[in-house]
N, C-alpha and C positions, 0 to 999 in steps of 0.2 A: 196745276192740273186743269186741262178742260174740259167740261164734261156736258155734252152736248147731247142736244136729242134732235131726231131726223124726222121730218113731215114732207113725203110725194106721195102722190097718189100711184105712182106705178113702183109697183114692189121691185123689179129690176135694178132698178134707178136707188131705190135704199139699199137693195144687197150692195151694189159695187159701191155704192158711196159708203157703206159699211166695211168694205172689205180696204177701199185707201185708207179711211181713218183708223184703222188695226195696225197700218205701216207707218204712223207718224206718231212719234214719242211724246209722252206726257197728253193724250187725247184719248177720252171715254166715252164711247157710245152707251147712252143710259139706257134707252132706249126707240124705237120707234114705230112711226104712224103714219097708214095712209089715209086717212080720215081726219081732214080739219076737225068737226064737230067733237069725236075721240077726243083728237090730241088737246084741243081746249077744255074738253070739259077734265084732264087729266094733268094738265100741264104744270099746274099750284101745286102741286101736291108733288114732282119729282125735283130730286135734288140735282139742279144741273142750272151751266152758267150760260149756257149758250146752243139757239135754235137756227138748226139749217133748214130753209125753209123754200121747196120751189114755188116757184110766185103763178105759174099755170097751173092751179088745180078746178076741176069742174064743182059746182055749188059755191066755193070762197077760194078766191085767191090766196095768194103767201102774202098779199100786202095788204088782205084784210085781217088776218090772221095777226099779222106784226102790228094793226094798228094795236089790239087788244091784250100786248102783253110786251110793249118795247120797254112798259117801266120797269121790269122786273127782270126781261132777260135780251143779254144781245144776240145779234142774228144776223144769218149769212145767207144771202137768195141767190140760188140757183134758178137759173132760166135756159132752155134751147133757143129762144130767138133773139134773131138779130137786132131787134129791136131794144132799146132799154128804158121798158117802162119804172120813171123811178119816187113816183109819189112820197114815199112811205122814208125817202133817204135822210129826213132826218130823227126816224125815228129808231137808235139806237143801231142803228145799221153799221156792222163793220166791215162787209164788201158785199162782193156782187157778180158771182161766179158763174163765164157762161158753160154750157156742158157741150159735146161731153167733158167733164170733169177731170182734169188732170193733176196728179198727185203732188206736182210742183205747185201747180197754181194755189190748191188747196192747203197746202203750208202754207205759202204766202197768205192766205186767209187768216189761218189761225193764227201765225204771227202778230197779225195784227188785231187778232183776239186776246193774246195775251198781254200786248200793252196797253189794252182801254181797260183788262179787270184789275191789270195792277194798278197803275195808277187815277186816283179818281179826277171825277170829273171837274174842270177848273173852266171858269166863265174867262172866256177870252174879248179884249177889249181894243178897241182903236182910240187914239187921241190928238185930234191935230185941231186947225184953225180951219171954222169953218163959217158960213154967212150967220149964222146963230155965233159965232165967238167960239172963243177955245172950247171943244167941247167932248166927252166919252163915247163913244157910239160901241155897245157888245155888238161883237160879230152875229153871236145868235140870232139877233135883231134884223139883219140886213138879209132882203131878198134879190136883190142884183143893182150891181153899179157900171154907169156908164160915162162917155165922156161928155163932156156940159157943151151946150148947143151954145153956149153964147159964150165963154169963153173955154178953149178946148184944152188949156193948161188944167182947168179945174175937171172933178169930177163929181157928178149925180149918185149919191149914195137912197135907192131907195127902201127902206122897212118894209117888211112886212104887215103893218098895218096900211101903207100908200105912202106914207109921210116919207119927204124927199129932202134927203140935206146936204149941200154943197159942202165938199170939199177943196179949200181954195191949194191952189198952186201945188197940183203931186200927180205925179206920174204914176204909170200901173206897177211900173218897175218896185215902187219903193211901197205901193199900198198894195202888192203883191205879199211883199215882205213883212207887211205888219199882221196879215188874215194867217189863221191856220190852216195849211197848204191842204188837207184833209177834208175842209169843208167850202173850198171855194177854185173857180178853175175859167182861165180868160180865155173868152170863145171867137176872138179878133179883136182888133186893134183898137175898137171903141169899144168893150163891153166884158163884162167878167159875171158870171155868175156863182149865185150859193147853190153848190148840189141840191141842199134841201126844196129848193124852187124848180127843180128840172120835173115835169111831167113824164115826157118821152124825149129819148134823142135816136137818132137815125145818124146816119153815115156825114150827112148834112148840114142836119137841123137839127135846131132843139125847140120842141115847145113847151111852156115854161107854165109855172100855177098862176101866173101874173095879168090880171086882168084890167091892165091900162083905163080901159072904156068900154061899157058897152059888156058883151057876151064872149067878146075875143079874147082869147088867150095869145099874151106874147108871143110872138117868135121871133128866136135870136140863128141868124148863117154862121156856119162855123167856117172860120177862114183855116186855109189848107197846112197853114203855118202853127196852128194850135188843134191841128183835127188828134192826131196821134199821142199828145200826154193828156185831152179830155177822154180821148178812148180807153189808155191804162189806167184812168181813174176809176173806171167800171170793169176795170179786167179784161179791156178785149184783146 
């Protein structure tokens, strides 16, 4: 059973999203809130697994909201625009629903809320040869990989902390296949990134929490050939 609570600031927007979640089985509305401040100072205290949260509300956002309570419950962000601001994506986030809201799509949400409560959370890892030696790298760890400017067989695995470690002789084909599909998505032909790194994406572009040098934020083109499965990664 999942048993969810609802946070917009426009009571319209909670009735209907209230009245699909009454048509899809095994789904309980515990309650809900137009009021960030409310719904936080209230949210410990209800018994429920999972927060739908639109991420435009005035005073705090749904992705300041998610920072302050992703350890304890997952969460589903609703937005009108076309824009996908996604800061907050790797904090417990199981999708990313644009509105208006439709009953299919929002199954497909919760579906995919029921397989992160069932099964728990498992450290996923990679293992190959790399300029440091055979070595482990957790996916968690990894904020975008790209292909190596000096030789283009290998590729540039960069951390999150900056630290950068070649990967000798692999293809995206096959280092595709070793990341879990859920938390990573190739933006063209030289470059893959980890959701949890996307700041904003556009139709285009992505720009990324990645700060190379300097005051700039990465930014990664998205070639036309990977625009449409990065899109359904965000529900468009």
């Amino acid at each position: 059973m999942i048993k969810c609570v609802i946070l917009d600031d426009e009571l319209l927007a909670i009735s209907y999203l209230k009245l699909l979640c009454e048509q899809i089985e095994n789904v309980e509305v515990v309650k809900a809130f137009n009021d960030p401040k409310v719904f936080l100072n209230e949210i410990n205290e209800i018994d429920c697994n999972l927060c739908i949260l639109d991420i435009e509300m005035p005073g705090m956002t749904g992705l300041q909201v998610a920072e302050r309570i992703s350890g304890s419950k997952k969460i589903i962000f609703t937005t009108a625009y076309k824009e996908y601001a996604a800061e907050a994506f790797d904090l417990n986030v199981v999708d990313y629903v644009r509105k208006p809201i439709k009953k299919e799509r929002l199954l497909q949400a919760f579906e995919k809320a029921k397989e992160l409560t069932a099964i728990p959370h498992k450290k996923h890892m990679i293992e190959w040869n790399t300029n440091i030696g055979r070595t482990v790298i957790f996916t968690e760890q990894i904020a975008y990989i790209k292909t190596s400017e000096i030789d283009s067989r290998d590729k540039d695995i960069i951390l999150n902390d900056g630290t950068t470690i070649v990967l000798k002789n692999l293809n995206f084909k096959n280092l595709l296949e070793m990341l879990p599909s859920k938390d990573f998505a190739q933006v063209n032909k030289k470059e893959v990134i980890a959701l949890s790194s996307i700041k904003i994406l556009s139709a285009s572009e992505i720009i990324t929490t990645i700060q190379p040098e300097g005051d700039h934020f990465l930014k990664l083109q998205i070639g036309e050939a990977y625009k449409q499965a990065l899109m359904e990664l965000f529900g468009k």
